[in-house]
mmCIF entry with sequence, helices, sheets and N, C-alpha, C, O atoms, coordinates in Angstrom:
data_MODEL
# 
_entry.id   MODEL 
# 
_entity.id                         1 
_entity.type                       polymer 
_entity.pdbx_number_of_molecules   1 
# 
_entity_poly.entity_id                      1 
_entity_poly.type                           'polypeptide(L)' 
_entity_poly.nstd_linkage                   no 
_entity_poly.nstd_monomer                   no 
_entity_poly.pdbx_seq_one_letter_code       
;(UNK)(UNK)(UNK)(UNK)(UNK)(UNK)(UNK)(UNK)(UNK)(UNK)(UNK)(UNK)(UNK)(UNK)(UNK)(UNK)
(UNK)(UNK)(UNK)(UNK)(UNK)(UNK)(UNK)(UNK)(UNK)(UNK)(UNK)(UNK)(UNK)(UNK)(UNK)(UNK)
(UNK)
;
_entity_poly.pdbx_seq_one_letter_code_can   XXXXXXXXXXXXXXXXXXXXXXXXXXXXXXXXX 
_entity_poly.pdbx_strand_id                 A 
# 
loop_
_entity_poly_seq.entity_id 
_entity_poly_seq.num 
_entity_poly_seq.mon_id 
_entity_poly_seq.hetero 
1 1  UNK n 
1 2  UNK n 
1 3  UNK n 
1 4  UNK n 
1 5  UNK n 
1 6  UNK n 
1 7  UNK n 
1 8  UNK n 
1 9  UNK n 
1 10 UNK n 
1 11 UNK n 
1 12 UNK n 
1 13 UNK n 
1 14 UNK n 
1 15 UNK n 
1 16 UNK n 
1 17 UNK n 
1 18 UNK n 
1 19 UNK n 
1 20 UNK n 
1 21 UNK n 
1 22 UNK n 
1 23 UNK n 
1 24 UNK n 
1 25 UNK n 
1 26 UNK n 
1 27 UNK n 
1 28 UNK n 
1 29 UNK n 
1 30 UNK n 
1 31 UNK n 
1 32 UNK n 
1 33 UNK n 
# 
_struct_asym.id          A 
_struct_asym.entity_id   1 
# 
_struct_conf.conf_type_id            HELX_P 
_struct_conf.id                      HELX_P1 
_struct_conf.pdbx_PDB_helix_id       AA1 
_struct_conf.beg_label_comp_id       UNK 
_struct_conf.beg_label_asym_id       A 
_struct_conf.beg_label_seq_id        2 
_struct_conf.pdbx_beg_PDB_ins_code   ? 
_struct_conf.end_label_comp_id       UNK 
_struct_conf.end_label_asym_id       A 
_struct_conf.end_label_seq_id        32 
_struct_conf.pdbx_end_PDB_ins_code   ? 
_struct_conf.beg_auth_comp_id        UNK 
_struct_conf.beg_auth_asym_id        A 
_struct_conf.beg_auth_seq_id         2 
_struct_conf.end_auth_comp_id        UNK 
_struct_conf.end_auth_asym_id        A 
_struct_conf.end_auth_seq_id         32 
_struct_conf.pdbx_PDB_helix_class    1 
_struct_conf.details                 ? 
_struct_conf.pdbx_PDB_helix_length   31 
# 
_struct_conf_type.id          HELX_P 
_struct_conf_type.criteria    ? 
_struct_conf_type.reference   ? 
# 
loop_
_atom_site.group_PDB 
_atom_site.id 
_atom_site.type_symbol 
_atom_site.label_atom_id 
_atom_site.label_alt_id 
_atom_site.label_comp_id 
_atom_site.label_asym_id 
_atom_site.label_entity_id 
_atom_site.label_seq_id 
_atom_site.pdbx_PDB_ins_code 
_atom_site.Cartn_x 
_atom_site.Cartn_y 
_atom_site.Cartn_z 
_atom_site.occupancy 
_atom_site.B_iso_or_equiv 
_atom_site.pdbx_formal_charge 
_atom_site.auth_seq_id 
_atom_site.auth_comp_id 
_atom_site.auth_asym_id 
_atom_site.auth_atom_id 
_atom_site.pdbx_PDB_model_num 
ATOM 1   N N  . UNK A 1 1  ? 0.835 -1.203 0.000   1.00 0.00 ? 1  UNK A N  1 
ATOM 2   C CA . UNK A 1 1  ? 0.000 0.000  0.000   1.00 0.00 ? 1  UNK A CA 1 
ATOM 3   C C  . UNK A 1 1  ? 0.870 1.254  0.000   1.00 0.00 ? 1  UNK A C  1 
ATOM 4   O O  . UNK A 1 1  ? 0.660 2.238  -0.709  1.00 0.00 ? 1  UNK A O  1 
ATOM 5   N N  . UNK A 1 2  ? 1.785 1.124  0.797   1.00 0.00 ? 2  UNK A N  1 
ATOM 6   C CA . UNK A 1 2  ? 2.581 2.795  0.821   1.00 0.00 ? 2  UNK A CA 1 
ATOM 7   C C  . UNK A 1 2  ? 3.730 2.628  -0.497  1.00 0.00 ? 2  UNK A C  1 
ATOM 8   O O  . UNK A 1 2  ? 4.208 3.572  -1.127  1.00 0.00 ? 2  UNK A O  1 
ATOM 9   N N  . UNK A 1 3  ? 3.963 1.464  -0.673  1.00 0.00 ? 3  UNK A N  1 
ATOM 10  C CA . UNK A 1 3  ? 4.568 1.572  -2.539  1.00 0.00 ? 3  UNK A CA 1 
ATOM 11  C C  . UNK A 1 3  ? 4.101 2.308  -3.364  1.00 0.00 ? 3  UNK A C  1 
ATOM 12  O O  . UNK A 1 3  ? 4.633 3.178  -4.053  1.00 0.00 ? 3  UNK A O  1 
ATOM 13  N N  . UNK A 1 4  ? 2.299 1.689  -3.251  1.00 0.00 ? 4  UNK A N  1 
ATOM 14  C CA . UNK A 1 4  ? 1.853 2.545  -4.335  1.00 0.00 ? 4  UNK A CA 1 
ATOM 15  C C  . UNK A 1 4  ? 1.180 3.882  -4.121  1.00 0.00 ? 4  UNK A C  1 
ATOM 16  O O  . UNK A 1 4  ? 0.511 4.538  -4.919  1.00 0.00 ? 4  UNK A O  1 
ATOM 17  N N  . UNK A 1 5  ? 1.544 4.173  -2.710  1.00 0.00 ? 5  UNK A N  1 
ATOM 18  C CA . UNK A 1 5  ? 1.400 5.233  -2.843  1.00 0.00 ? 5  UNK A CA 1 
ATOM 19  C C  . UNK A 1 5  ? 2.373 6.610  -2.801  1.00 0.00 ? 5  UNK A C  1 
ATOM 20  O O  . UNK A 1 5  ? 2.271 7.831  -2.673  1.00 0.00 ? 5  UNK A O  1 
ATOM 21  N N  . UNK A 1 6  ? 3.364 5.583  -2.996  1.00 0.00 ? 6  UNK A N  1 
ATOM 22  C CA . UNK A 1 6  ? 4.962 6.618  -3.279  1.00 0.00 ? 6  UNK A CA 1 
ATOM 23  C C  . UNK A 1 6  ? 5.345 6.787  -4.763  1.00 0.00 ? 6  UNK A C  1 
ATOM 24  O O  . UNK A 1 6  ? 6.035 7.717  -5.181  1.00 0.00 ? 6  UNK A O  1 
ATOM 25  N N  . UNK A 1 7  ? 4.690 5.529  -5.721  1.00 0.00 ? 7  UNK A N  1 
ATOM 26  C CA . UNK A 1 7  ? 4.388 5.310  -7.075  1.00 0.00 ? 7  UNK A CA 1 
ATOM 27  C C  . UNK A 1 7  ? 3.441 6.613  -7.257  1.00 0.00 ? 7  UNK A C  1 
ATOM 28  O O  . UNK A 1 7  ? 4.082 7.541  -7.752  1.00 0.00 ? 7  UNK A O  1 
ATOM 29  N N  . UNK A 1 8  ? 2.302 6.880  -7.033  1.00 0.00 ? 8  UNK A N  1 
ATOM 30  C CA . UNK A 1 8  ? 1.769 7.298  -7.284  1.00 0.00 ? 8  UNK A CA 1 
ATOM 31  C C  . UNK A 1 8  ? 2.071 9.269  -6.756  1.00 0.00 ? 8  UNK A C  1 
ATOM 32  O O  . UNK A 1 8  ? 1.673 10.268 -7.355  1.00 0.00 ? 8  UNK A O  1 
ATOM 33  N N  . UNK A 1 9  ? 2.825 9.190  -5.573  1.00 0.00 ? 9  UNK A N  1 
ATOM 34  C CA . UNK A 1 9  ? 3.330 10.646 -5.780  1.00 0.00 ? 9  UNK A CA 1 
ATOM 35  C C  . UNK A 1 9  ? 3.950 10.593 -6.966  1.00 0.00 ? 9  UNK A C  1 
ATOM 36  O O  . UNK A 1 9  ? 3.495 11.264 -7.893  1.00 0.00 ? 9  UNK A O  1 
ATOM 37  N N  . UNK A 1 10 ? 4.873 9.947  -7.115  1.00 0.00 ? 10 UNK A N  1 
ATOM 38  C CA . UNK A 1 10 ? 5.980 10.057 -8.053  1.00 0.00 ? 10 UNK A CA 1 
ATOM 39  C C  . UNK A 1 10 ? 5.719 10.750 -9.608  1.00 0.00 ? 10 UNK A C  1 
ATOM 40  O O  . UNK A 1 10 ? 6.114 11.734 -10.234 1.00 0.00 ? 10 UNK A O  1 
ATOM 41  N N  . UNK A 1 11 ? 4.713 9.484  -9.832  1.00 0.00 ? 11 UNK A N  1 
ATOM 42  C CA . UNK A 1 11 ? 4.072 9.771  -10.921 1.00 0.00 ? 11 UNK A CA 1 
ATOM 43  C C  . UNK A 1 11 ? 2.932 11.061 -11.179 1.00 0.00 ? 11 UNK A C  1 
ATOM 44  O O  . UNK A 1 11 ? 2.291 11.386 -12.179 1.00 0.00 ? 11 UNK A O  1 
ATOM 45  N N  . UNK A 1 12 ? 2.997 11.570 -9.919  1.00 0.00 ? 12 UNK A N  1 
ATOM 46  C CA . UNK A 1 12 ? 2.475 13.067 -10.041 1.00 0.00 ? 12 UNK A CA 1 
ATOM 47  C C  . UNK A 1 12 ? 3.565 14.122 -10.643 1.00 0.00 ? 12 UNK A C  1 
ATOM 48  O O  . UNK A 1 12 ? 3.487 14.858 -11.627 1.00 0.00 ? 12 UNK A O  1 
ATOM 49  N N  . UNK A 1 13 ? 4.463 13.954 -9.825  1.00 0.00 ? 13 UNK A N  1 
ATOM 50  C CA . UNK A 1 13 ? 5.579 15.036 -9.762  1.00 0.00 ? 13 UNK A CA 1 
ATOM 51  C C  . UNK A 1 13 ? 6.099 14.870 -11.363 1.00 0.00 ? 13 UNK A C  1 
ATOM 52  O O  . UNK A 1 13 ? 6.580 15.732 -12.099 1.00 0.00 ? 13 UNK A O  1 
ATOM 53  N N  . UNK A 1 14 ? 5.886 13.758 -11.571 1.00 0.00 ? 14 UNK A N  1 
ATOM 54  C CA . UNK A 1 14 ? 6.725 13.583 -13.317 1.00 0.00 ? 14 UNK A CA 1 
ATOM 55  C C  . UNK A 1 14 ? 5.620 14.261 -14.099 1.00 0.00 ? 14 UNK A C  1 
ATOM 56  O O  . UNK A 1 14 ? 5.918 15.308 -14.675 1.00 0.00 ? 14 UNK A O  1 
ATOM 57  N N  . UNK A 1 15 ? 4.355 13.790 -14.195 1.00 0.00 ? 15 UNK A N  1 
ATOM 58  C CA . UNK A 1 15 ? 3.424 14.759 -14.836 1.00 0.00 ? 15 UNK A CA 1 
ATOM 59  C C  . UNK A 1 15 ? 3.254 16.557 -14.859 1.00 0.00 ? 15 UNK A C  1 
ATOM 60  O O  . UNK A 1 15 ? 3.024 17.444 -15.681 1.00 0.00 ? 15 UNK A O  1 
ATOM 61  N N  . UNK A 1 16 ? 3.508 16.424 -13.527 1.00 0.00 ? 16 UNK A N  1 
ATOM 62  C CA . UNK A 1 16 ? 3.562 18.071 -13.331 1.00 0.00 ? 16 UNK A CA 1 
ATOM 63  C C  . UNK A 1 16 ? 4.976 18.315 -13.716 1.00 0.00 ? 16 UNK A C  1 
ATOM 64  O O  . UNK A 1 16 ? 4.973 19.514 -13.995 1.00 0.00 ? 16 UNK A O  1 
ATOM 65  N N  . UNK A 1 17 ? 5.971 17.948 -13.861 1.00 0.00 ? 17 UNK A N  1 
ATOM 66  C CA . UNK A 1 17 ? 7.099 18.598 -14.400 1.00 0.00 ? 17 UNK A CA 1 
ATOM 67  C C  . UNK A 1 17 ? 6.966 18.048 -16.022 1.00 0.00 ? 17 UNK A C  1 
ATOM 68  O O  . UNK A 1 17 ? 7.726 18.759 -16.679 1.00 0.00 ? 17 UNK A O  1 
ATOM 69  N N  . UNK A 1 18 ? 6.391 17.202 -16.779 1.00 0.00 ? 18 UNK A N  1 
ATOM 70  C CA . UNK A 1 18 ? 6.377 17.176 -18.447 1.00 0.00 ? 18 UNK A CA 1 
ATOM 71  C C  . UNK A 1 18 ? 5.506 18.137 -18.394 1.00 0.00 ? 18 UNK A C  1 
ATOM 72  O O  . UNK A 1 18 ? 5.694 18.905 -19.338 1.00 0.00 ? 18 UNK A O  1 
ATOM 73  N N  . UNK A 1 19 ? 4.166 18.627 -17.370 1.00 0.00 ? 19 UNK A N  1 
ATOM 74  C CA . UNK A 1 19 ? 3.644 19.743 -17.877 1.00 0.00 ? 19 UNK A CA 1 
ATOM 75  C C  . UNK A 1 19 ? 4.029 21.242 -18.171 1.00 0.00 ? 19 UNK A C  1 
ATOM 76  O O  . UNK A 1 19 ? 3.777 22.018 -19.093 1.00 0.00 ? 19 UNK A O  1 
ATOM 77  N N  . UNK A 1 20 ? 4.618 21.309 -17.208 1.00 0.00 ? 20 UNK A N  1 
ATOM 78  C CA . UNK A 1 20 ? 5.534 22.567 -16.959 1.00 0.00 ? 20 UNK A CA 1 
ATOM 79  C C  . UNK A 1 20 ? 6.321 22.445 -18.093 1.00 0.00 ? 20 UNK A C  1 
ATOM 80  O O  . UNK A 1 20 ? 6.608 23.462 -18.724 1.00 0.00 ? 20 UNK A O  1 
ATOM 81  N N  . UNK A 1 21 ? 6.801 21.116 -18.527 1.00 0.00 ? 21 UNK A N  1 
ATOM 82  C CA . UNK A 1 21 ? 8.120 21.262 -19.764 1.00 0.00 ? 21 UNK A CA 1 
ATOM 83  C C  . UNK A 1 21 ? 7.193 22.313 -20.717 1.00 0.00 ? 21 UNK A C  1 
ATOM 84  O O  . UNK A 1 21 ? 7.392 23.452 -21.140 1.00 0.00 ? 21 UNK A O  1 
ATOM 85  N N  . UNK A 1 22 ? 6.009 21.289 -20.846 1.00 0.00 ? 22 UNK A N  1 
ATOM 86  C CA . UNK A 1 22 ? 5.165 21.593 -22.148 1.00 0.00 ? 22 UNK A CA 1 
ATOM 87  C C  . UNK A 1 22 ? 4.294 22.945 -22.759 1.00 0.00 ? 22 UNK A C  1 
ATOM 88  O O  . UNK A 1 22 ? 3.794 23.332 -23.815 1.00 0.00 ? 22 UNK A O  1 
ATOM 89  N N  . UNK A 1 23 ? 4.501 23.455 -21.095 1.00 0.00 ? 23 UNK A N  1 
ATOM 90  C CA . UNK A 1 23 ? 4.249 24.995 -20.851 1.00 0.00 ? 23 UNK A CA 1 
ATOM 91  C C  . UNK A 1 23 ? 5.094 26.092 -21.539 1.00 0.00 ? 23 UNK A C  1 
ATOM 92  O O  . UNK A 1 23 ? 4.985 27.045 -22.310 1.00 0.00 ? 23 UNK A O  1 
ATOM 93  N N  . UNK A 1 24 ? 5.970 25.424 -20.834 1.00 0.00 ? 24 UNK A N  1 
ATOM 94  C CA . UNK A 1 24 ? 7.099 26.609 -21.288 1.00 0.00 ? 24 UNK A CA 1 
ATOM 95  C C  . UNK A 1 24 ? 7.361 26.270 -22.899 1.00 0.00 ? 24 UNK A C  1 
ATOM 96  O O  . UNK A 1 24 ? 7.283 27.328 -23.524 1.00 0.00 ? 24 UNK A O  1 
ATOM 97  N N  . UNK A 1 25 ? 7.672 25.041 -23.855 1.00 0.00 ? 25 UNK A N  1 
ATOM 98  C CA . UNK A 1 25 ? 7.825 24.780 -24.908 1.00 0.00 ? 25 UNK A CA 1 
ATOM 99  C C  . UNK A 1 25 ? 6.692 25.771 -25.474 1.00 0.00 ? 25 UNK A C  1 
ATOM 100 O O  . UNK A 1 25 ? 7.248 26.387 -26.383 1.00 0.00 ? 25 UNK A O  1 
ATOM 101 N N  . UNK A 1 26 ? 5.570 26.143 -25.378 1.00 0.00 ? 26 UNK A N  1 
ATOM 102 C CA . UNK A 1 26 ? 4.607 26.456 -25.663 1.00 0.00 ? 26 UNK A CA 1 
ATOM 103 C C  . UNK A 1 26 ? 4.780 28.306 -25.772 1.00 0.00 ? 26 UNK A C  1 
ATOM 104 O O  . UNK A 1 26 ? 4.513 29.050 -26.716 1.00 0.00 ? 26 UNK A O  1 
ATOM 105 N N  . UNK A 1 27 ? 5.097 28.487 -24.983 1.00 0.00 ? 27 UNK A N  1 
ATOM 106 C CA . UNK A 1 27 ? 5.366 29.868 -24.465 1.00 0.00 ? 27 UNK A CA 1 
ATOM 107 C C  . UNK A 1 27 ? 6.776 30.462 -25.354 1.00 0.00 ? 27 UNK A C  1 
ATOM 108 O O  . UNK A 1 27 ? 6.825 31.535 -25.955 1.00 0.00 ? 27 UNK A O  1 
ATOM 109 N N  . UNK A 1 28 ? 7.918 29.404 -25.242 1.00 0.00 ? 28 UNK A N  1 
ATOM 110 C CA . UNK A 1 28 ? 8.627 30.163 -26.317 1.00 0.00 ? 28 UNK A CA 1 
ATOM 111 C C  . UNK A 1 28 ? 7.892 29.975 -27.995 1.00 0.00 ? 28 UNK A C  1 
ATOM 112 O O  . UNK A 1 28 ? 8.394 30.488 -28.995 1.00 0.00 ? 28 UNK A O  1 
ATOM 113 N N  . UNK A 1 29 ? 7.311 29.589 -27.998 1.00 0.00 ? 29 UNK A N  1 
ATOM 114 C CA . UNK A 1 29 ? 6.967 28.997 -29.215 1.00 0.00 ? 29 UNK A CA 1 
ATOM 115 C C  . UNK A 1 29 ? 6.298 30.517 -30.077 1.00 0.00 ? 29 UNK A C  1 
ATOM 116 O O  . UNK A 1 29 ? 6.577 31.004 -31.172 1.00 0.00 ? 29 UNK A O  1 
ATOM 117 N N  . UNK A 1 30 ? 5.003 31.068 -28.646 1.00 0.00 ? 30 UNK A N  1 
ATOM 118 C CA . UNK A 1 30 ? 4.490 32.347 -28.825 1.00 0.00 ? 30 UNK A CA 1 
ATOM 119 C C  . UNK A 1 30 ? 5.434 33.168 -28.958 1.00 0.00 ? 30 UNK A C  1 
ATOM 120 O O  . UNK A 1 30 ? 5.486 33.808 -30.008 1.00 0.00 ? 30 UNK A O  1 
ATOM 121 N N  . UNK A 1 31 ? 6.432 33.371 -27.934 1.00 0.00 ? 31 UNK A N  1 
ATOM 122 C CA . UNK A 1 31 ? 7.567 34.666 -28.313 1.00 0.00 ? 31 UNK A CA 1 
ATOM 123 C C  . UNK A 1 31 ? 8.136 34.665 -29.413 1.00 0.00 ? 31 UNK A C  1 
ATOM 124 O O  . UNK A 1 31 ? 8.341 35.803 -29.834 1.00 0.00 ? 31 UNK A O  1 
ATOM 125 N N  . UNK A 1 32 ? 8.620 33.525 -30.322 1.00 0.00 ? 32 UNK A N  1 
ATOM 126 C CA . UNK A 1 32 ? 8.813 33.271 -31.724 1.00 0.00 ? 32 UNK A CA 1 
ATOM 127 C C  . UNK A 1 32 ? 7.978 34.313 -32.817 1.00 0.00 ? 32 UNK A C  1 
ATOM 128 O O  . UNK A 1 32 ? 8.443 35.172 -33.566 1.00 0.00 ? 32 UNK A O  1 
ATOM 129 N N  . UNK A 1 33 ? 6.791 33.954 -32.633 1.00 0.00 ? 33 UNK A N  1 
ATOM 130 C CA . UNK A 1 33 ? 6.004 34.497 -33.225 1.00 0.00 ? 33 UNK A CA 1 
ATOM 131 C C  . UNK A 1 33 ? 5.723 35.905 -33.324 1.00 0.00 ? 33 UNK A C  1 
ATOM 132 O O  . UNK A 1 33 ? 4.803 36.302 -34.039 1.00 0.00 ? 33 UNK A O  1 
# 
């Protein structure tokens, strides 16, 4: 039980940081423009 729930922080923190990647990819993308 506390595996998966250290799995499952984990796999938060990775989502929220590809999001953030995908943010910012996004954002220079506009300043380009």
């Amino acid at each position: 039980m506390l595996t998966m729930l250290l799995f499952i922080i984990q796999h938060d923190n990775v989502a929220q940081g590809l999001a953030l990647s995908l943010n910012d990819a996004q954002e220079s993308e506009n300043g380009k423009n």
